[in-house]
Backbone bond lengths (Angstrom), bond angles and torsions (degrees), N, CA, C in turn:
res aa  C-N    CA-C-N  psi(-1)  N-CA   C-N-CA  omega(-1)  CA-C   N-CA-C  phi
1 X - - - 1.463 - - 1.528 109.21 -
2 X 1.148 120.94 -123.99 1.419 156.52 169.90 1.479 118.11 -53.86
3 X 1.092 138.00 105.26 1.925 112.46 168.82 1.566 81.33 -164.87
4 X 1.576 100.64 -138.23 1.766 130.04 -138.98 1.640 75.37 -75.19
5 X 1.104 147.26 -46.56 1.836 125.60 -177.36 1.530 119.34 -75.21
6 X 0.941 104.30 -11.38 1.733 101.27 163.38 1.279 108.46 -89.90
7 X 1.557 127.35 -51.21 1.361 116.04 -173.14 2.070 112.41 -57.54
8 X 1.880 103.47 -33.03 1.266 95.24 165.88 1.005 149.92 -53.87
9 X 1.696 112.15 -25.93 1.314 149.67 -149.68 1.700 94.56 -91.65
10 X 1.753 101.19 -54.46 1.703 96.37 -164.26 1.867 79.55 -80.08
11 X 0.789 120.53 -50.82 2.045 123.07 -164.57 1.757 101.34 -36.06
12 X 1.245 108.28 -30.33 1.544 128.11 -173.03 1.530 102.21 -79.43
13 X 1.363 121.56 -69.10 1.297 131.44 -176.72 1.759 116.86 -66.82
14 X 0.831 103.30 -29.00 1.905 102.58 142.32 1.087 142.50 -39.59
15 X 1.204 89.88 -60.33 1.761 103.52 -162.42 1.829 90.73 -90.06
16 X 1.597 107.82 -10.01 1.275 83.62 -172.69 1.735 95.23 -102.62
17 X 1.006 137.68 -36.41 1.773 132.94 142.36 1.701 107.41 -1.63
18 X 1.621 96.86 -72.20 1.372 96.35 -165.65 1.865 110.45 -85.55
19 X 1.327 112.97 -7.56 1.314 91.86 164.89 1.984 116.13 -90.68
20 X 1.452 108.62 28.48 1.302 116.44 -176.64 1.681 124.33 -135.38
21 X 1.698 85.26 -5.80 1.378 108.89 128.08 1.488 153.89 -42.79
22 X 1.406 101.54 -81.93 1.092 132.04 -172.44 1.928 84.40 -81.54
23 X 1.076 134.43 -59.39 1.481 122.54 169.56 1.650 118.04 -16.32
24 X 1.511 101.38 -51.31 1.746 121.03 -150.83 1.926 75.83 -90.69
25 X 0.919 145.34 -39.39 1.514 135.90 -163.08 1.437 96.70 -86.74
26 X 1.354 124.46 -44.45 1.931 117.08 172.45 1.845 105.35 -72.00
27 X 0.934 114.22 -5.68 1.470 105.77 175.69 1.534 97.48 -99.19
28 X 1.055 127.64 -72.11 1.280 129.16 178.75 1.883 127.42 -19.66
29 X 2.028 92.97 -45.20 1.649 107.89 175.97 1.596 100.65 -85.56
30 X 1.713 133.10 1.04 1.264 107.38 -174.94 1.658 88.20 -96.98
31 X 1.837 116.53 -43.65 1.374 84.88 171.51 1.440 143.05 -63.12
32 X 1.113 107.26 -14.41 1.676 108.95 -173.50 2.016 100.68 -81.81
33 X 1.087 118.18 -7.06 1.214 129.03 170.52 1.183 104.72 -55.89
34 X 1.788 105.44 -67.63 1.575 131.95 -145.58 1.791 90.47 -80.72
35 X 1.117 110.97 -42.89 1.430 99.04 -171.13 2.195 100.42 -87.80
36 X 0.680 104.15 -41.44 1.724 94.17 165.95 1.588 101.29 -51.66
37 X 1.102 145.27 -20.71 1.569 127.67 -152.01 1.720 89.64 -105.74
38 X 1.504 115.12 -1.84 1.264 118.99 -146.89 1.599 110.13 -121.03
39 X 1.315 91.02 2.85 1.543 107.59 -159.09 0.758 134.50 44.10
40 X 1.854 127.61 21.89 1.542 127.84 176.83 1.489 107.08 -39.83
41 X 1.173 132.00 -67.04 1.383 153.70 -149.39 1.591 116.83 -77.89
42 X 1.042 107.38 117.47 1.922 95.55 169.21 1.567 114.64 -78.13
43 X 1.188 115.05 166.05 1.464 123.59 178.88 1.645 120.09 -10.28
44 X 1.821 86.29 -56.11 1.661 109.49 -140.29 2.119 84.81 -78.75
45 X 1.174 113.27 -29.86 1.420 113.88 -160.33 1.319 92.27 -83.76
46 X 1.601 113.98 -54.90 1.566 106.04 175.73 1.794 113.17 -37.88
47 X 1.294 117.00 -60.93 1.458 107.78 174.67 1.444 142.59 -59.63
48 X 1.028 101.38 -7.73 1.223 130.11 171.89 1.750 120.58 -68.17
49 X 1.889 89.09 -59.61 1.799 88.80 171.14 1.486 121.82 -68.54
50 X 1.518 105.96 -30.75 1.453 117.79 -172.04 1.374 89.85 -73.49
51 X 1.294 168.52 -54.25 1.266 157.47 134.51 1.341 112.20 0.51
52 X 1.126 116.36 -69.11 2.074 112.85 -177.19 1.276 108.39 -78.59
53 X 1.518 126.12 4.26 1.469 127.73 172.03 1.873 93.06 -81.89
54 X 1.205 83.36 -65.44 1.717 108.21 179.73 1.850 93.79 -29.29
55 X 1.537 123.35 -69.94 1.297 106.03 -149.41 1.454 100.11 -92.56
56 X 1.487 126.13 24.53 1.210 125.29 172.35 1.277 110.61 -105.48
57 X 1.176 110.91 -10.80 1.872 127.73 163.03 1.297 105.19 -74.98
58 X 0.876 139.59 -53.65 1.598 162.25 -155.98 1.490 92.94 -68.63
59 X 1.702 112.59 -77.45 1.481 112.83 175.66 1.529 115.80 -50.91
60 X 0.797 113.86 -38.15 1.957 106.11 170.67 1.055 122.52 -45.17
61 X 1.662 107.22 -39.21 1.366 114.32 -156.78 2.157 97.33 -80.88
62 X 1.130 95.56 -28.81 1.711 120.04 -150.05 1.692 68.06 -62.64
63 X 1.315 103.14 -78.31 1.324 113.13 -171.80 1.573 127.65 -17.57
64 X 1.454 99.79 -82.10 1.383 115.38 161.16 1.719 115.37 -25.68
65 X 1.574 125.94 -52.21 1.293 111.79 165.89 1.250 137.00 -79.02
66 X 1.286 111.20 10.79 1.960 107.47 -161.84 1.870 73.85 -110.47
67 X 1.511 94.84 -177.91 1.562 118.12 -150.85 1.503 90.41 -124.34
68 X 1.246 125.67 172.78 1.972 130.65 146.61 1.812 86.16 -151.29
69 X 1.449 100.38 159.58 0.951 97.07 174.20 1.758 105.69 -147.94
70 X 1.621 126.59 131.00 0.824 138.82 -177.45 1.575 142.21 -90.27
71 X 1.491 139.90 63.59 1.650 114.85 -146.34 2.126 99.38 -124.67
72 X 1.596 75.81 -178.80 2.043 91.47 -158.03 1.453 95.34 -143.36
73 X 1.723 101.81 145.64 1.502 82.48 -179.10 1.659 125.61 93.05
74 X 1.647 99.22 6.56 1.206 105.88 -166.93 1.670 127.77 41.97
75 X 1.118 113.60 42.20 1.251 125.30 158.66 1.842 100.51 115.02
76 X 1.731 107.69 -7.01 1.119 100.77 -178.16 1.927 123.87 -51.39
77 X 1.489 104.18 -60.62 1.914 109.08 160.16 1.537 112.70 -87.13
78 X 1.152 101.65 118.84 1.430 97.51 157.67 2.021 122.68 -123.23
79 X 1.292 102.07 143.09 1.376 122.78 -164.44 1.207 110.10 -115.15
80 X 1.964 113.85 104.16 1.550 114.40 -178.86 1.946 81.07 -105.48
81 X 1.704 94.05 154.92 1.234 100.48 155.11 1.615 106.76 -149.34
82 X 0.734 100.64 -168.71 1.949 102.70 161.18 1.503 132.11 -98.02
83 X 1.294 119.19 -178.23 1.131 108.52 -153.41 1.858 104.51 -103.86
84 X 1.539 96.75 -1.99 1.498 102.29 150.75 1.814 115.00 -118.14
85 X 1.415 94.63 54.30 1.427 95.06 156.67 1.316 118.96 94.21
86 X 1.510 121.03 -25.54 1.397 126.15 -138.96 2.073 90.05 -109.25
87 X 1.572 91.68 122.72 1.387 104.94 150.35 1.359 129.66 -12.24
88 X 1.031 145.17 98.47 1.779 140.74 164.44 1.245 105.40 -100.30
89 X 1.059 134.15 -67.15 1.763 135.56 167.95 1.322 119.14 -157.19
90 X 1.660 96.91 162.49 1.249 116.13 -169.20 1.656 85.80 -130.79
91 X 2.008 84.91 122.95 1.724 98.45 177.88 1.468 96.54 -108.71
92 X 1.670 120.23 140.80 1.504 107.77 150.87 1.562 105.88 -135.27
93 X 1.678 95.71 128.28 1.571 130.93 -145.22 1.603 101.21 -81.22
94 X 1.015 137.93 9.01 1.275 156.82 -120.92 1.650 128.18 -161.06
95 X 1.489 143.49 152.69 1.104 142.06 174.14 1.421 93.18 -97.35
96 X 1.690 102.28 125.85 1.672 117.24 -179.61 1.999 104.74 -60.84
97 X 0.933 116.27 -23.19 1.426 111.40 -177.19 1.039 111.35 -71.91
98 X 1.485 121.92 -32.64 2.080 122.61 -168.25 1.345 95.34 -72.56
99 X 1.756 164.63 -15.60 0.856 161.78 99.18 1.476 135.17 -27.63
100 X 1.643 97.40 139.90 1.559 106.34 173.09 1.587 107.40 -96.29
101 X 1.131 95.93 169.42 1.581 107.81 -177.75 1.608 112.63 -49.27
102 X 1.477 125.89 -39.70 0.872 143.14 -143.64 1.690 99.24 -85.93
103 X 1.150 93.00 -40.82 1.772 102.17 -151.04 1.888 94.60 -96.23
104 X 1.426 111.64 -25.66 1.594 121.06 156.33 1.280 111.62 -55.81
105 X 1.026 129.77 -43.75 1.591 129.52 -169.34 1.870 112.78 -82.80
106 X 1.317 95.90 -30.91 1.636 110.40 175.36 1.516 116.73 -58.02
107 X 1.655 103.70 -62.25 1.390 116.81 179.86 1.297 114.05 -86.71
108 X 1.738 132.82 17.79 1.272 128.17 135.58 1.018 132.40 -97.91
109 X 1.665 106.75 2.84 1.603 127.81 -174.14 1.828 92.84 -81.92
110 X 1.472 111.42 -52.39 1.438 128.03 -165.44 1.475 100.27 -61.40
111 X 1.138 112.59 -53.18 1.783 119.32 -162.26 1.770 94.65 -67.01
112 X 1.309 117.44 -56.61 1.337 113.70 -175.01 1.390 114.64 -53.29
113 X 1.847 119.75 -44.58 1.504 115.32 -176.07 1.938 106.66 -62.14
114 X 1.357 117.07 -40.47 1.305 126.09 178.42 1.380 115.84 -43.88
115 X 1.610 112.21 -50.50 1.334 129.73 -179.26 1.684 101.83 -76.06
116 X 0.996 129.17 -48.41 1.820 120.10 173.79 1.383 107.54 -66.74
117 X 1.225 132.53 -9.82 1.100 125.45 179.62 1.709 115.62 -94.86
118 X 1.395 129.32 -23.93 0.964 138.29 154.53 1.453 117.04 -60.72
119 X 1.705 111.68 -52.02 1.239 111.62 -175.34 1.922 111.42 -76.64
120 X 1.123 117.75 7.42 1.430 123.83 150.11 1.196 118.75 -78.22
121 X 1.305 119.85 -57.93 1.614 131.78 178.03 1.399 96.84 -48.97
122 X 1.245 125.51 -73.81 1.354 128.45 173.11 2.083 116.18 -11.85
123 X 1.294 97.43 -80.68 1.345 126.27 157.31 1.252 113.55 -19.17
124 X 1.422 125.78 -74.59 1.491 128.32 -173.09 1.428 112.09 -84.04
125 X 1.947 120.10 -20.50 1.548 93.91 160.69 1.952 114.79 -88.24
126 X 1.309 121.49 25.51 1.732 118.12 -167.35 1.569 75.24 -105.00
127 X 1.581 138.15 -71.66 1.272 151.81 -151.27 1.439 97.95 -71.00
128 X 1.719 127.40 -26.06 1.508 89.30 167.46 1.717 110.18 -105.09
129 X 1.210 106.71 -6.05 1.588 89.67 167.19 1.505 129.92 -76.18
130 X 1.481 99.90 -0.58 2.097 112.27 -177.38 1.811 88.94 -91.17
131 X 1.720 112.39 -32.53 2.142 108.47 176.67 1.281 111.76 -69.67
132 X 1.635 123.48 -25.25 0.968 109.47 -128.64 2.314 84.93 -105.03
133 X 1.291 107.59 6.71 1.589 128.28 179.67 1.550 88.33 -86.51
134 X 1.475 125.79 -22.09 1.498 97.36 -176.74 1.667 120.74 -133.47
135 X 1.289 79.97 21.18 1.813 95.80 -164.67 1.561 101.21 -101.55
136 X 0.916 128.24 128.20 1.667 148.73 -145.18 2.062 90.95 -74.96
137 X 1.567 130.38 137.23 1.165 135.70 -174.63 1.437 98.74 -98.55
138 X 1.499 104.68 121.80 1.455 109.60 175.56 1.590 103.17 -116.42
């Protein structure tokens, strides 16, 4: 079923999410550099981005401390991570012997997708309430 190539697979697709992230946020501050150094921008616009830079720092941070938590098994695995993604622990509620390999790998497969799935939801309501401070009310 389930084991050490799935956990690689999502462990992989993480790090590569978040290294395309943090990519799109160092690209983003070299242009706003290049065009601030350039004077595209008047005052009011310059402050403006440095503001949604500002609360996109802010939401990272928010992120980074809040929790989600994921479990299977009726409470048998449970899966905390953070709210950018990152592992905090893996509980199993249970004596490892009353399980087979198979059915271990299932209900940490379940608890973990449950728990990334919150910590997305999470994610997309923190990132649009930091857009939604600069996005025009119609």
């Amino acid at each position: 079923m389930l084991g050490r190539e799935f956990l690689t697979i999502l462990t992989d697709g993480y790090y590569k999410t978040l290294e395309s992230t943090n990519l799109l946020i160092k690209s983003n501050t070299v242009i706003f550099e290049r065009l601030k150094s350039r004077n595209m921008f008047g005052p009011d616009q310059l402050a403006l981005m440095q503001e949604m830079q500002r609360k996109l720092e802010e939401s990272k941070v928010r992120l980074a401390n809040s929790t989600v938590e994921g479990e299977a098994g009726n409470g048998l695995i449970r899966v905390t991570l953070s709210g950018d993604r990152k592992l905090k622990k893996l509980e199993i509620n249970a004596d490892l012997h009353n399980f087979d390999k198979d059915d271990l790998e299932d209900l940490i497969s379940v608890a973990l997708s449950k728990a990334l799935e919150k910590a997305d939801a999470l994610n997309e309501t923190e990132m649009a309430q930091s857009a939604s401070q600069f996005l025009p009310k119609f």
